[in-house]
Structure formats: C-alpha cells, structure tokens
MIRO-328234 format. One line per field, with one value per atom (N, C-alpha, C): residue number from 1; atom name; x, y, z. Coordinates in steps of 0.001 Angstrom, whole numbers, plus 500000, padded with zeros to 6 digits. Layout:
BEGIN
i	c(NUM; ...)
at	c(CA; ...)
c1	c(X; ...)
c2	c(Y; ...)
c3	c(Z; ...)
//
This chain:
BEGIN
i	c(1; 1; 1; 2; 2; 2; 3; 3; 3; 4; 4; 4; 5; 5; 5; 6; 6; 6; 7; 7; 7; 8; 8; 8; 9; 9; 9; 10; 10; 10; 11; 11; 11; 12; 12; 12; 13; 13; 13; 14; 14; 14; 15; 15; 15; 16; 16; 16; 17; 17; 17; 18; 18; 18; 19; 19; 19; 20; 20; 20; 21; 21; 21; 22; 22; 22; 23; 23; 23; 24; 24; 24; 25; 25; 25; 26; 26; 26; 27; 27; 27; 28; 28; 28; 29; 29; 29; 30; 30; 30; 31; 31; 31; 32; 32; 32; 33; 33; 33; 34; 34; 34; 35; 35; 35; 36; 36; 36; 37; 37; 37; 38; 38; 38; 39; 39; 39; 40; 40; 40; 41; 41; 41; 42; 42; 42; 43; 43; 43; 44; 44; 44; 45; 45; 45; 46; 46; 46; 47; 47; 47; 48; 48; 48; 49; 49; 49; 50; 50; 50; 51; 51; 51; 52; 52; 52; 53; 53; 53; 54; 54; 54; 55; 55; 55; 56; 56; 56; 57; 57; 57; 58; 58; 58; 59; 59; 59; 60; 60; 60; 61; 61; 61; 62; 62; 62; 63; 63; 63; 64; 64; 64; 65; 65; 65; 66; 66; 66; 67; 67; 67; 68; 68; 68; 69; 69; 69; 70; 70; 70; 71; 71; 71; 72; 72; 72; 73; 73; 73; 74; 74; 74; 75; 75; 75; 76; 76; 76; 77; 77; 77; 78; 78; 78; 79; 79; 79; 80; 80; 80; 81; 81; 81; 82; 82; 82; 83; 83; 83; 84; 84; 84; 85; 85; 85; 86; 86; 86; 87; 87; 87; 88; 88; 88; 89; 89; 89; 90; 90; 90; 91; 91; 91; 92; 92; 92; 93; 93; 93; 94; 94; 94; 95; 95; 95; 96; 96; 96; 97; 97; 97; 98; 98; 98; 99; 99; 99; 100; 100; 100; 101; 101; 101; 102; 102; 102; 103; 103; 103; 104; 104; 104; 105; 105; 105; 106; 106; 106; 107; 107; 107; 108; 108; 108; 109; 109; 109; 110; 110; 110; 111; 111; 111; 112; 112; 112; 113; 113; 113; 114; 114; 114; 115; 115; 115; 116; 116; 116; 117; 117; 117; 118; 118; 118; 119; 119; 119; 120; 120; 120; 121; 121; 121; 122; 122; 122; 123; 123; 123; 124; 124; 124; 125; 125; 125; 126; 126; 126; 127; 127; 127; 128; 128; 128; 129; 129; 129; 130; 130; 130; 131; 131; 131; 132; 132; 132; 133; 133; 133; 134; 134; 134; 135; 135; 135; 136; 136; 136; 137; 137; 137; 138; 138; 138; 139; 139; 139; 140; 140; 140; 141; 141; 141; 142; 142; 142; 143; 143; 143; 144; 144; 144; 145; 145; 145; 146; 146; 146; 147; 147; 147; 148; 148; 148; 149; 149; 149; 150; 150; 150; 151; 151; 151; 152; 152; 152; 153; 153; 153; 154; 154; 154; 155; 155; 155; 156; 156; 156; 157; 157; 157; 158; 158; 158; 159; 159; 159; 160; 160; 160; 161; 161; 161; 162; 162; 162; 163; 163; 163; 164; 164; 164; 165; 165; 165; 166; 166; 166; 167; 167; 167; 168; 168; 168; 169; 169; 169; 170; 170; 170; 171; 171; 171; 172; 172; 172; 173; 173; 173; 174; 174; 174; 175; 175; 175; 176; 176; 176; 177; 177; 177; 178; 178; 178; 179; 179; 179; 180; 180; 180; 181; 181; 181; 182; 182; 182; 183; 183; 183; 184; 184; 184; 185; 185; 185; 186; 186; 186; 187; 187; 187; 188; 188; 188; 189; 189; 189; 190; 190; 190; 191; 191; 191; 192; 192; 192; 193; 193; 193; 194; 194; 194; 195; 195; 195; 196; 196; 196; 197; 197; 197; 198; 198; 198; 199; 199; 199; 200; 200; 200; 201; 201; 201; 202; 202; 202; 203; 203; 203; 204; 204; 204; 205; 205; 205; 206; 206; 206; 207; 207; 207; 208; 208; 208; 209; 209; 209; 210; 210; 210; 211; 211; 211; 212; 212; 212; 213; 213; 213; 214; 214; 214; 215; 215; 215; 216; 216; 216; 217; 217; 217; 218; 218; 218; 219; 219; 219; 220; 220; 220; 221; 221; 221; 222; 222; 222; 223; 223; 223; 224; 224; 224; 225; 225; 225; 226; 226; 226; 227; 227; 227; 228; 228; 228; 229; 229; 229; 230; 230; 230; 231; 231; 231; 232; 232; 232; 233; 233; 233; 234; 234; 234; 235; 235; 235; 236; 236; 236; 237; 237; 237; 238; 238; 238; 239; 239; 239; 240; 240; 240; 241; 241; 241; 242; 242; 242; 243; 243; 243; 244; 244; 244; 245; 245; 245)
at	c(N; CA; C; N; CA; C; N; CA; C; N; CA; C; N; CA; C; N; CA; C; N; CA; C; N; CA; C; N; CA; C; N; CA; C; N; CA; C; N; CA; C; N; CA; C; N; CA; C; N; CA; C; N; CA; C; N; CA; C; N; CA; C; N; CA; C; N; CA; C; N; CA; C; N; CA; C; N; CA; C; N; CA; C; N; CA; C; N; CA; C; N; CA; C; N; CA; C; N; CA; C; N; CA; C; N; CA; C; N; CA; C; N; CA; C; N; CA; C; N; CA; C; N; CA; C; N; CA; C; N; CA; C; N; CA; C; N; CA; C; N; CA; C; N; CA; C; N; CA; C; N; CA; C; N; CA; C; N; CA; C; N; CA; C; N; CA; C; N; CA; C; N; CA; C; N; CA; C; N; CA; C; N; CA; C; N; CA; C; N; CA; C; N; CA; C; N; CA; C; N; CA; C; N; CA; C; N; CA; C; N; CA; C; N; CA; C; N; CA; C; N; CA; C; N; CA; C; N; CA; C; N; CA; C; N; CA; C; N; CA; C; N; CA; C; N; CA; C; N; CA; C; N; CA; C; N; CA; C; N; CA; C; N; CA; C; N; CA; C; N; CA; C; N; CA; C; N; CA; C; N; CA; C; N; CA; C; N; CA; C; N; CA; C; N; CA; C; N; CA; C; N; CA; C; N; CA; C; N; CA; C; N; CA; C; N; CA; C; N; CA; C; N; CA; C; N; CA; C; N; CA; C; N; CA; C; N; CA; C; N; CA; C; N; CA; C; N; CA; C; N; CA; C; N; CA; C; N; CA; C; N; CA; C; N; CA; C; N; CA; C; N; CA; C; N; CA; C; N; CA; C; N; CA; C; N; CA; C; N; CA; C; N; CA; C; N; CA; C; N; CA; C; N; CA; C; N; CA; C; N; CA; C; N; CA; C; N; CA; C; N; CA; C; N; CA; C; N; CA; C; N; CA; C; N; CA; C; N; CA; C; N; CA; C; N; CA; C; N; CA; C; N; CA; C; N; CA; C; N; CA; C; N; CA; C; N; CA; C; N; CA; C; N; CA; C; N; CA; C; N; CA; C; N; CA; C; N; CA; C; N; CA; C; N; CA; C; N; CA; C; N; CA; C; N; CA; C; N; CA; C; N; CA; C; N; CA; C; N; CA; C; N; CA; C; N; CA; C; N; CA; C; N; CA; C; N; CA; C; N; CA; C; N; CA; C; N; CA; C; N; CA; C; N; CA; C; N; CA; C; N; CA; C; N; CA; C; N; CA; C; N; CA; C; N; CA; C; N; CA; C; N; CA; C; N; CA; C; N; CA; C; N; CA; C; N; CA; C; N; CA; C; N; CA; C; N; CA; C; N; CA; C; N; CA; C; N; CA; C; N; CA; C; N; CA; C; N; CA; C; N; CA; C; N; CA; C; N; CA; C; N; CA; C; N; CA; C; N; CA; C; N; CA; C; N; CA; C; N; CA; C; N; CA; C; N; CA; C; N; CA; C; N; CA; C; N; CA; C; N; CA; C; N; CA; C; N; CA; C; N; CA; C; N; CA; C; N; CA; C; N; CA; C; N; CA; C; N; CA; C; N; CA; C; N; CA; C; N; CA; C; N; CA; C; N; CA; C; N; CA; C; N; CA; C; N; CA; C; N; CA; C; N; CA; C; N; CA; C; N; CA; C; N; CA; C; N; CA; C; N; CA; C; N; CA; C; N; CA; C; N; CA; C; N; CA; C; N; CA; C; N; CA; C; N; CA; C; N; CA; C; N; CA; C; N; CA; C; N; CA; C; N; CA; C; N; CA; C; N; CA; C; N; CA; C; N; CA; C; N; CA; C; N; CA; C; N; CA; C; N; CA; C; N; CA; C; N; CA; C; N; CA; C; N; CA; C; N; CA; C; N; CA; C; N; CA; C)
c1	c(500840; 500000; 500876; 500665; 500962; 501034; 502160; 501803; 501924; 501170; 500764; 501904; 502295; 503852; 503556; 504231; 503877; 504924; 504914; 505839; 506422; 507784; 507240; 508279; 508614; 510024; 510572; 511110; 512400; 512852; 513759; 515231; 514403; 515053; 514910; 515471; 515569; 517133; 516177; 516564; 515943; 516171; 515096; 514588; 513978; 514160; 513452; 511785; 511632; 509640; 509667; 508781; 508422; 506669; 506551; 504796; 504722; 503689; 503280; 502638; 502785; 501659; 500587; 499826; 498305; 497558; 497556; 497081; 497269; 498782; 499054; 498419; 498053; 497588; 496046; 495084; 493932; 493942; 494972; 495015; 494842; 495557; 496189; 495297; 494572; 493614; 492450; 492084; 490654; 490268; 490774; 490547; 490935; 492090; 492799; 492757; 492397; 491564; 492867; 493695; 495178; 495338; 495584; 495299; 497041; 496916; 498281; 498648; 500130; 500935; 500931; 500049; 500095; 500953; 501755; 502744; 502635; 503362; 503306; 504739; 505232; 506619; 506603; 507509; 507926; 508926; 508662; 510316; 509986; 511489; 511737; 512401; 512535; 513027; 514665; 515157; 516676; 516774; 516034; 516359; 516330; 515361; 515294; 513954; 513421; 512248; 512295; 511333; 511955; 510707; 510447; 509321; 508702; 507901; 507714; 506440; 506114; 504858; 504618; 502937; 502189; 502317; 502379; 502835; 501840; 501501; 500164; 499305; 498289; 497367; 496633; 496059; 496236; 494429; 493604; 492601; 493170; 494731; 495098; 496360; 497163; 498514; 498676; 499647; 500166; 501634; 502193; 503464; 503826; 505183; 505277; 507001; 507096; 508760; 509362; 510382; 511041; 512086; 511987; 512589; 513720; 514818; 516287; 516088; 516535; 516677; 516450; 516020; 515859; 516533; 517036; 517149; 516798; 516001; 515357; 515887; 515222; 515882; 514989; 514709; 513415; 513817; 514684; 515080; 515461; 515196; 515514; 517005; 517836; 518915; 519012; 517785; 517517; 516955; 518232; 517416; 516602; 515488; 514768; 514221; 514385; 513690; 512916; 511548; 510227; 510200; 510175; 509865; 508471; 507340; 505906; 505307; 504783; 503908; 502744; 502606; 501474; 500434; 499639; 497908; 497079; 496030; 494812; 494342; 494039; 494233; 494166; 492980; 493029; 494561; 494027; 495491; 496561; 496662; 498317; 498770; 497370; 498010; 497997; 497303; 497508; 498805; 499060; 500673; 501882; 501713; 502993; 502798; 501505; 501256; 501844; 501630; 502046; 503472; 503806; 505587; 505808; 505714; 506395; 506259; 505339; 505246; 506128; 506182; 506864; 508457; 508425; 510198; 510616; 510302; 511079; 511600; 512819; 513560; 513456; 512759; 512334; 511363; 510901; 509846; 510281; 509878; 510410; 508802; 507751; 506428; 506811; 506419; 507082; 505666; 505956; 505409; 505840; 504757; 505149; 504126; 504548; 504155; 501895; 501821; 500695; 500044; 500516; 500049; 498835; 497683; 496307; 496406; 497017; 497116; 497998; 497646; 498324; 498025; 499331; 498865; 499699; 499404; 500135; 500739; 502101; 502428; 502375; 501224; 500085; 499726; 499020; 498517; 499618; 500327; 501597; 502069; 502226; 503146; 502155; 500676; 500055; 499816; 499894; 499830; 500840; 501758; 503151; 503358; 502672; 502902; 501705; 501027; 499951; 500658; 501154; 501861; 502660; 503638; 504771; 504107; 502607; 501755; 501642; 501107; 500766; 501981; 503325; 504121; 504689; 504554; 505196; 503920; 502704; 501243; 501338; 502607; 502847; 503654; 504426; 505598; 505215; 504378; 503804; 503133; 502433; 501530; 502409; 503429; 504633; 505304; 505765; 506859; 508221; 508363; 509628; 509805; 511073; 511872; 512704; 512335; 513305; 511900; 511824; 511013; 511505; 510800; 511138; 511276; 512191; 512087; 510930; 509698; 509169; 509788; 509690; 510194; 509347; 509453; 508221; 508465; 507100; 506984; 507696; 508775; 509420; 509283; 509373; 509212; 510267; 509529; 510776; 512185; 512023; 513623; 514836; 513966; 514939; 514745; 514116; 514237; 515441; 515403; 516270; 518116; 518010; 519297; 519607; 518711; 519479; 519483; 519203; 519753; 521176; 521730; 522613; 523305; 524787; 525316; 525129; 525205; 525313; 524138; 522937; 521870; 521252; 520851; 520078; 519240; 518534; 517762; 516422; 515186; 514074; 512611; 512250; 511095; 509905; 508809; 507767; 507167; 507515; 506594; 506642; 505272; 504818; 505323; 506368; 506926; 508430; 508697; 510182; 510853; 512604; 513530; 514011; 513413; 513935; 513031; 513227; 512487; 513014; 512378; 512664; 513691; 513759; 514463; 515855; 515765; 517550; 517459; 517359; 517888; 518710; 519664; 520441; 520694; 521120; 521386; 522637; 523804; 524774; 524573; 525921; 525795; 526071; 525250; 525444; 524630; 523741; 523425; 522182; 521433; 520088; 519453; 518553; 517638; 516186; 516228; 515488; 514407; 513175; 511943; 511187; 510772; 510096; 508614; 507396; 506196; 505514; 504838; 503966; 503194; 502095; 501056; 499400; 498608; 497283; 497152; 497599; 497950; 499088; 500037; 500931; 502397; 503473; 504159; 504258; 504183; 504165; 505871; 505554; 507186; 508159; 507978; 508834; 509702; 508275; 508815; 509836; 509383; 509768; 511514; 511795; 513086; 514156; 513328; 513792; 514195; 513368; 513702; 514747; 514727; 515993; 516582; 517202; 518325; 519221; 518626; 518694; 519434; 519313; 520232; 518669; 517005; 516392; 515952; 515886; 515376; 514228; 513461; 511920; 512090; 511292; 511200; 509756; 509483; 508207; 507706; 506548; 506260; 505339; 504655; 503972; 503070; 502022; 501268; 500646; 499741; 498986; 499446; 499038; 498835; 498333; 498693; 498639; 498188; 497556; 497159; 498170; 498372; 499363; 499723; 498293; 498493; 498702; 498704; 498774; 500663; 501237; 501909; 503466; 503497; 504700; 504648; 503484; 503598; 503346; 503093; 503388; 505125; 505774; 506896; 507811; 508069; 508182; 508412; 506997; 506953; 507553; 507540; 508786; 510052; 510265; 511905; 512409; 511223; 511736; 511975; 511033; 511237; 512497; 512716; 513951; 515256; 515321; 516943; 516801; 515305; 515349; 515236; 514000; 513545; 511757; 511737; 510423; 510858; 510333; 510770; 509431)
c2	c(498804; 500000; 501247; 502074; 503295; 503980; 504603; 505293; 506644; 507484; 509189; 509758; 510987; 511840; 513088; 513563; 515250; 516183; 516964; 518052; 518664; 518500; 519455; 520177; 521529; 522629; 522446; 521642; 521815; 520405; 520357; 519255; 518509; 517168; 515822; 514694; 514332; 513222; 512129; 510850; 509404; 509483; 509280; 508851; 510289; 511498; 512125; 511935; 513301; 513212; 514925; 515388; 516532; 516804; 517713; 518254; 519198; 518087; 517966; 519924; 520300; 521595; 521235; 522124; 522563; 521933; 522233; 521283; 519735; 519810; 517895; 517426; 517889; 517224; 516752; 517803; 518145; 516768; 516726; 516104; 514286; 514272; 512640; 512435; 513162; 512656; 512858; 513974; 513903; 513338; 513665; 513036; 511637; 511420; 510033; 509271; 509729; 509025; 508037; 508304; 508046; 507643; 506786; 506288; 506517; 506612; 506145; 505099; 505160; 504120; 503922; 504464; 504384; 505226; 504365; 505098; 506180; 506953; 507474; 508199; 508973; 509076; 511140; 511360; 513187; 513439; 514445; 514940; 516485; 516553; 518284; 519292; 518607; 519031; 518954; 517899; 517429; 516400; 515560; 514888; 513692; 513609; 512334; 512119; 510665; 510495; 509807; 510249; 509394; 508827; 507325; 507035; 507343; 507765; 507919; 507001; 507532; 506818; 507763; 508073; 508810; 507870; 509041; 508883; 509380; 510533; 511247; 511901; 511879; 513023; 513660; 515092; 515921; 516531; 517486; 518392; 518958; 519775; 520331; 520031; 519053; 518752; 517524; 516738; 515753; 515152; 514144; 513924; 512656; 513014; 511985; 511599; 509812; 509881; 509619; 510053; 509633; 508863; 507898; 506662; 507575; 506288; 506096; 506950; 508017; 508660; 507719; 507848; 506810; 508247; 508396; 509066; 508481; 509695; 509583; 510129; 509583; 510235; 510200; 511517; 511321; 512871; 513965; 514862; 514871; 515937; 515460; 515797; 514970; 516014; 516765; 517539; 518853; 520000; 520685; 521872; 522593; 523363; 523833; 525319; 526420; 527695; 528165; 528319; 528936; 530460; 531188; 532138; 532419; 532796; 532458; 533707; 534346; 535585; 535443; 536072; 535883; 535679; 534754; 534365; 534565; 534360; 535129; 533562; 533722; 532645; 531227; 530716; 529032; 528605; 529352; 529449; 529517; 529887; 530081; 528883; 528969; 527126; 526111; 526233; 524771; 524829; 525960; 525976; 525676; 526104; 525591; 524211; 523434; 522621; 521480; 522057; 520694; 520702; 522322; 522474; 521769; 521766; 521152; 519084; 519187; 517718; 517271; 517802; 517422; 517972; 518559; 518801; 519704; 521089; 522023; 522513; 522778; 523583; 524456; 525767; 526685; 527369; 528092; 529106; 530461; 531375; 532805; 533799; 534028; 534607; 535924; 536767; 538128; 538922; 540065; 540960; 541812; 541850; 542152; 543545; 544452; 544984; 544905; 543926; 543469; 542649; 542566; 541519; 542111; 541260; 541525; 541162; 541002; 540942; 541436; 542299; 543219; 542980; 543202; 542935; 543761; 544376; 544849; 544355; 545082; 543905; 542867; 543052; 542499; 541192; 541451; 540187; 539770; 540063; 539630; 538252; 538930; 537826; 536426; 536949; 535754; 534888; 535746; 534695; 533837; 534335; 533563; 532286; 532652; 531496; 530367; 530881; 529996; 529380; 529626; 529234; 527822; 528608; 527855; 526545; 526457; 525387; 524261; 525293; 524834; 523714; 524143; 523397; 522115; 522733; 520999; 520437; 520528; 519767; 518946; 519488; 518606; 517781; 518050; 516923; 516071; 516328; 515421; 513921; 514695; 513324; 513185; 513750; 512939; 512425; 512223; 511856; 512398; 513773; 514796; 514710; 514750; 515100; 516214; 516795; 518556; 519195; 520340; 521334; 522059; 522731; 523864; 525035; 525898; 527027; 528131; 528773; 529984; 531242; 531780; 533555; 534534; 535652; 536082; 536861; 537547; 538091; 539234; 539432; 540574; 541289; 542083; 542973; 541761; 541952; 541387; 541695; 542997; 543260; 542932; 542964; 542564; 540915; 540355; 538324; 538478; 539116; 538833; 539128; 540295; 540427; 539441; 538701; 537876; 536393; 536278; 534904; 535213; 533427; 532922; 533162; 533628; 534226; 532634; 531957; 530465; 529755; 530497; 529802; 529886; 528753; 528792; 529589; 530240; 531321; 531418; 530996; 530811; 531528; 532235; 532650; 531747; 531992; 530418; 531992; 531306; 532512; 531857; 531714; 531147; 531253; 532157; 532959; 532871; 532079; 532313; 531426; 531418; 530806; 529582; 529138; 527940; 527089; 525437; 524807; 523242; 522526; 521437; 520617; 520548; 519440; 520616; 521569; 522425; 523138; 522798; 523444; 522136; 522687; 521782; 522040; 521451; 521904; 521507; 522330; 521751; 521157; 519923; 519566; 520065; 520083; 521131; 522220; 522649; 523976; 524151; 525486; 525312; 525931; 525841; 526165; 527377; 528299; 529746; 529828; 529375; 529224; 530502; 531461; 532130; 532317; 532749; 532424; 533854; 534852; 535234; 535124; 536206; 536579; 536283; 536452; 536085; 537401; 538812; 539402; 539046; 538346; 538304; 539326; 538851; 540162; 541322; 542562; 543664; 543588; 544533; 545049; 545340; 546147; 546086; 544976; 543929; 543071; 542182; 541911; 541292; 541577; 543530; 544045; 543519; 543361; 543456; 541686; 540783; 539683; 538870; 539805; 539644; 539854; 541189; 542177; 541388; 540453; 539458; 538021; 537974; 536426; 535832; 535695; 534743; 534985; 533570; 532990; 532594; 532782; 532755; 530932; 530154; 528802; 528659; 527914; 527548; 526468; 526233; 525181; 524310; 525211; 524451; 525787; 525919; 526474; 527900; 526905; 527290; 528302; 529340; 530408; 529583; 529323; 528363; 529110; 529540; 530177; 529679; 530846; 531010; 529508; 528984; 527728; 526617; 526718; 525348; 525566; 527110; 527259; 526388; 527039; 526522; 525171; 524688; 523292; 522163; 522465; 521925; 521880; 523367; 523546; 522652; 522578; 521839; 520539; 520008; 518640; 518277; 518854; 518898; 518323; 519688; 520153; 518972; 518405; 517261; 515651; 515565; 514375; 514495; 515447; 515746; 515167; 516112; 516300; 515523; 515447; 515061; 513946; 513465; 512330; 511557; 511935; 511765; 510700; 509680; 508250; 508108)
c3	c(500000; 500000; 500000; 499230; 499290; 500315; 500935; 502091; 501734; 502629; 502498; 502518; 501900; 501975; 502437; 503393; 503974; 504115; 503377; 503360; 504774; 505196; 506909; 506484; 506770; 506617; 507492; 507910; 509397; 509309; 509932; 510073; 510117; 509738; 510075; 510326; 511548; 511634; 512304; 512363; 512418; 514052; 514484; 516079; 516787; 515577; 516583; 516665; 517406; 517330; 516727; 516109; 515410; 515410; 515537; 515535; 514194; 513600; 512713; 512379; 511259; 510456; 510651; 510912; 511569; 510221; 509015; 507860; 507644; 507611; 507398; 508475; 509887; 510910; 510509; 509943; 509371; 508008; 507722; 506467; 506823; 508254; 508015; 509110; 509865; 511243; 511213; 510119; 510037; 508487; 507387; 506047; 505616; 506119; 506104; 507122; 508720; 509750; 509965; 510189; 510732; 511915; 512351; 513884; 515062; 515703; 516443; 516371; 515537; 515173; 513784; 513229; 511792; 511247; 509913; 509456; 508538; 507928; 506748; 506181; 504728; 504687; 504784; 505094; 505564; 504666; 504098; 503644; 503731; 503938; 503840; 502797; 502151; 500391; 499882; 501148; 501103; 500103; 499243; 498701; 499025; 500139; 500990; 501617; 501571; 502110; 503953; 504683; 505840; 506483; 506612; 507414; 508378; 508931; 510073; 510705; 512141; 513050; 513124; 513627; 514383; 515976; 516635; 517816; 518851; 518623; 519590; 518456; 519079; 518125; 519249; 519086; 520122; 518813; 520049; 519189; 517459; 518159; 517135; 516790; 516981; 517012; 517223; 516346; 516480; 516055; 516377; 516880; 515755; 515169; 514406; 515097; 514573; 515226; 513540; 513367; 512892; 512095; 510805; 510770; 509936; 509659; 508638; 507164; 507068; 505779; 504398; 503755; 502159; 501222; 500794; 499571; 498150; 497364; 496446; 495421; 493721; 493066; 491806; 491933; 490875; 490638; 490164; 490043; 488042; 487688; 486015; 485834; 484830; 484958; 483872; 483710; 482754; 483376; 484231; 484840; 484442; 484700; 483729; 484840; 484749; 485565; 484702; 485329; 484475; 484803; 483914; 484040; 483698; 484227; 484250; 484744; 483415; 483726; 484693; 485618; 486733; 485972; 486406; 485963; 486884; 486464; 487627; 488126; 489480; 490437; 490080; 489790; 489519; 488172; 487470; 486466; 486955; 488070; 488199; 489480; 490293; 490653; 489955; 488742; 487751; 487348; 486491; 486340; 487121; 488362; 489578; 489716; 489801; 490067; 489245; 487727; 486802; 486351; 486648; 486134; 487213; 488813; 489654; 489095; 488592; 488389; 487588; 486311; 485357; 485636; 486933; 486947; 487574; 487001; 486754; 488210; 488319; 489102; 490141; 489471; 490183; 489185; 490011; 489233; 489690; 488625; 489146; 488723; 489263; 488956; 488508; 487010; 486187; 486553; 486840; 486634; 485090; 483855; 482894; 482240; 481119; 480946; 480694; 480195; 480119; 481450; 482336; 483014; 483752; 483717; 484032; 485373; 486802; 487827; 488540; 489605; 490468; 492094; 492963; 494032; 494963; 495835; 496830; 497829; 498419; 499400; 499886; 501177; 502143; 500885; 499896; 499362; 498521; 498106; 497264; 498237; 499428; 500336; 500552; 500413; 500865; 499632; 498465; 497128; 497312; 497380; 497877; 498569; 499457; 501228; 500299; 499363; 498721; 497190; 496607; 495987; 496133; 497484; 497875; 498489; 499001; 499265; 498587; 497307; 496099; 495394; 495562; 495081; 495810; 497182; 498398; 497810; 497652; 497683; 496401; 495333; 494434; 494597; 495439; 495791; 496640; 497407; 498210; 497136; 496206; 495253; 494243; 493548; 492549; 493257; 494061; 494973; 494926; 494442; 494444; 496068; 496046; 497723; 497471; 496586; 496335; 495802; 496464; 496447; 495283; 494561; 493917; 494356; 494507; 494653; 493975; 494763; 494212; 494867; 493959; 494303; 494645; 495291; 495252; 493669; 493618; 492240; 492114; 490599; 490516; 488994; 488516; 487116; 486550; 485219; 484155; 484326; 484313; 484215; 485431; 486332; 487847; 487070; 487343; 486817; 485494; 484416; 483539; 484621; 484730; 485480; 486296; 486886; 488120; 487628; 486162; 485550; 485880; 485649; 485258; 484500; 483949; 482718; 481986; 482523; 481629; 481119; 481497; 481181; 479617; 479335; 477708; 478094; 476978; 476837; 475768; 476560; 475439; 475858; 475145; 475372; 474141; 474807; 474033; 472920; 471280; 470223; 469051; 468413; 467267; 466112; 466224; 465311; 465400; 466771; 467030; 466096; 465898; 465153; 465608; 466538; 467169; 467492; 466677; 467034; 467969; 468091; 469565; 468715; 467050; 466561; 466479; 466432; 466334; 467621; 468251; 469422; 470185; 471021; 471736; 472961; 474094; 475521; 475746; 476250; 476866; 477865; 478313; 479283; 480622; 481918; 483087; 482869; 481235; 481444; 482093; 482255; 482770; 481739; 481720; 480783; 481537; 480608; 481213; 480474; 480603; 479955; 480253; 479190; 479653; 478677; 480017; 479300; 479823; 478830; 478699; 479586; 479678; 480729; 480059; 480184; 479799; 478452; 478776; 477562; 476574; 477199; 476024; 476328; 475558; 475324; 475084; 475551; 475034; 474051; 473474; 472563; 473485; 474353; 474823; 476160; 476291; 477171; 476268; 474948; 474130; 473689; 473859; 473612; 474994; 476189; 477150; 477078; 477008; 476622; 475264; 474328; 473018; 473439; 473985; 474685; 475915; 476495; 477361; 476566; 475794; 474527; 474902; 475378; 474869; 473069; 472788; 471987; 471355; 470904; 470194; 470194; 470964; 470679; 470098; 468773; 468150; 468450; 469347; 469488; 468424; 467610; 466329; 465869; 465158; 464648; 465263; 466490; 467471; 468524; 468509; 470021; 471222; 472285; 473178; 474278; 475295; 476548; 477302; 478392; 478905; 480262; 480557; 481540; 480504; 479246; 478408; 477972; 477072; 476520; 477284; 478359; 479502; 479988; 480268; 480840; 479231; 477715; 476606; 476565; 477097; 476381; 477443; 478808; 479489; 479540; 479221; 478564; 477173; 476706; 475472; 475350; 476045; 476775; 477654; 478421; 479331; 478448; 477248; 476255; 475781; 475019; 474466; 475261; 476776; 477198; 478559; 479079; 480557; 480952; 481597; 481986; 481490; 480789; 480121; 478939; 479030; 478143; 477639)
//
C-alpha cells in the first residue's frame, strides 16, 4: 500500500519526534483518519524520504517519530527555471502545480508589461505562502523530495538580470527561430523558459527579453494560453533532454 507523503520545513534526523503543520495534521487525522501508530513518509526538500509513526494526536497537534533517511531520486537532469507571467488565480496554481510535476527547478512569477494581475504587498506575500503550498502539495503526490524554489513576484527586468550568465535562453513565440528538433542543451546547462502573461508580450517586454540572449522557441502552429503554453513547452523540453521516456 501506498503510504501518504507530507511536506514538513524543518530538520529531520531518524529517532526524533516533530509536531506535525496545523494542515498535514487536518490532512492525516481527520481526512485520512490516521490512527496512532500508523505510518506514513515526511520529507523536507533534502532529497530524501523518511518514514515515520504517528505517535500522539492531540485536538490540534500531532506527533510523528522519525525513521532512517531513504534518499530519492526522481530529480531530472535537465534543469529547467520557468519564468511564468502571473495568471489570475486558479490558472496560476495549475501551472505551479504541473511544472512542479513534470520537473522544473524553480519558478520565478514576472510581473510584465501586460500583466492583468496586480497585488500589493500584504497580498503579494500571501499569494506567495499559497503558491509555495501549492508546490510541496505537488511533491507530496509525485513523489519529488526537492522542492522547487518559488520567488516572490518581481518585474521582468529585475528576473532577467538575476539569471545565470550560463543559462540557455528561450522565450515560448509562434513565430520564434527555434524549434525542439535544432535546438540543443549543453551539458550542466540550465535552461530559462520564459512564458507570457494572459495578455501576452508587450514590445517592449519582448526588447527586454531579446536584449537578454532569449530565443523565440516555436512550438507548432497554434497560440497556446498562457496555463497550456509553459507546461506543453516543458513537457517537450523534458522528452527531448530530461527524463520523460
């Protein structure tokens, strides 16, 4: 039988005991009806899965111990960083949701000239803390033991500067010069995917993105919406160079 996987953020070494997040507790005692002594596996985004017991369960808290590190390895070795124009809500957890599935690295959320969603501070941070949910909640059901990194959200132009000087360079356009059969990846490199907002590129996001070494990648014919375009190109990108057989 399959056992349940729960994301926890803090250390983990074999024999301790740890109290469980106010959700996973919600998750494994009232939905999954989890008894004391029943097992299930924890990871903290080291790259490693670790068994554990339920040990106490409490109104609002409960106690798990600890088993022997397993390390896992289900990581692609095709780095891949999304660059992913903000989408308006259900859209933009499908997207974290399925890039985290199919792989990718990290995500970096653009604020772009067109982008139809705005948020201030105060809610910026909580899209965020929801996001970053959004992505352990995928690792939890693929069975990733490395988290992806999310960022909080920054303008195009701060995300282009703080690439990698070494990274490949592709923005997704119907029109672009590069297609999946001529393009190539070095080995070690990462790869800088960048996708459009529900408007699209403006010109000048587009100057700011050439000006940068990306690349126009064609994925076929079709104008693709912005939750289909990135997680098609992705899946691609991952047949090609990664782990997708």
């Amino acid at each position: 039988m399959r056992l349940t996987r729960v994301h926890i953020a803090q250390p983990l070494t074999m024999g301790a005991e740890v109290t469980l997040p106010e959700g996973a507790v919600t998750h494994l005692t009232r939905v999954l009806r989890l008894a004391v002594g029943d097992a299930c596996i924890v990871f903290n985004g080291d790259g490693c899965d670790y068994p554990a017991t339920l040990v106490s369960i409490g109104k609002r808290e409960a106690r798990l111990r600890i088993g022997e590190a397993a390390a896992v390895f289900r990581e692609s070795p095709l780095r891949l960083v999304l660059l992913q124009g903000v989408a308006r809500g259900e859209k933009m957890d499908l997207i974290l949701q399925k890039a985290t599935e199919l792989g990718v690295q990290s995500i970096v959320p653009l604020w772009s000239q067109r982008s139809e969603v705005r948020l201030d501070e105060a809610r910026g941070a909580k899209r965020l803390e929801h996001w970053r949910r959004v992505v352990s909640s995928a690792c939890e059901q693929c069975g990733r033991a490395v988290v992806p990194d999310v960022v909080a959200p920054m303008a195009l132009q701060g995300a282009l500067a703080a690439l990698d000087v070494h990274d490949a360079r592709l923005l997704l356009d119907p029109a672009g010069d590069v297609s999946l059969r001529t393009f190539e990846v070095r080995d070690e490199a990462t790869v800088a995917l960048a996708v459009g907002p529900e408007g699209g590129w403006s010109p000048l996001d587009r100057d700011q993105l050439q000006a940068a070494g990306f690349r126009g990648l064609r994925l076929g014919p079709r104008i693709l919406r912005t939750e289909t375009a990135g997680l098609a190109a992705i899946a691609a990108l991952q047949a090609r160079f990664g782990d997708l057989a």
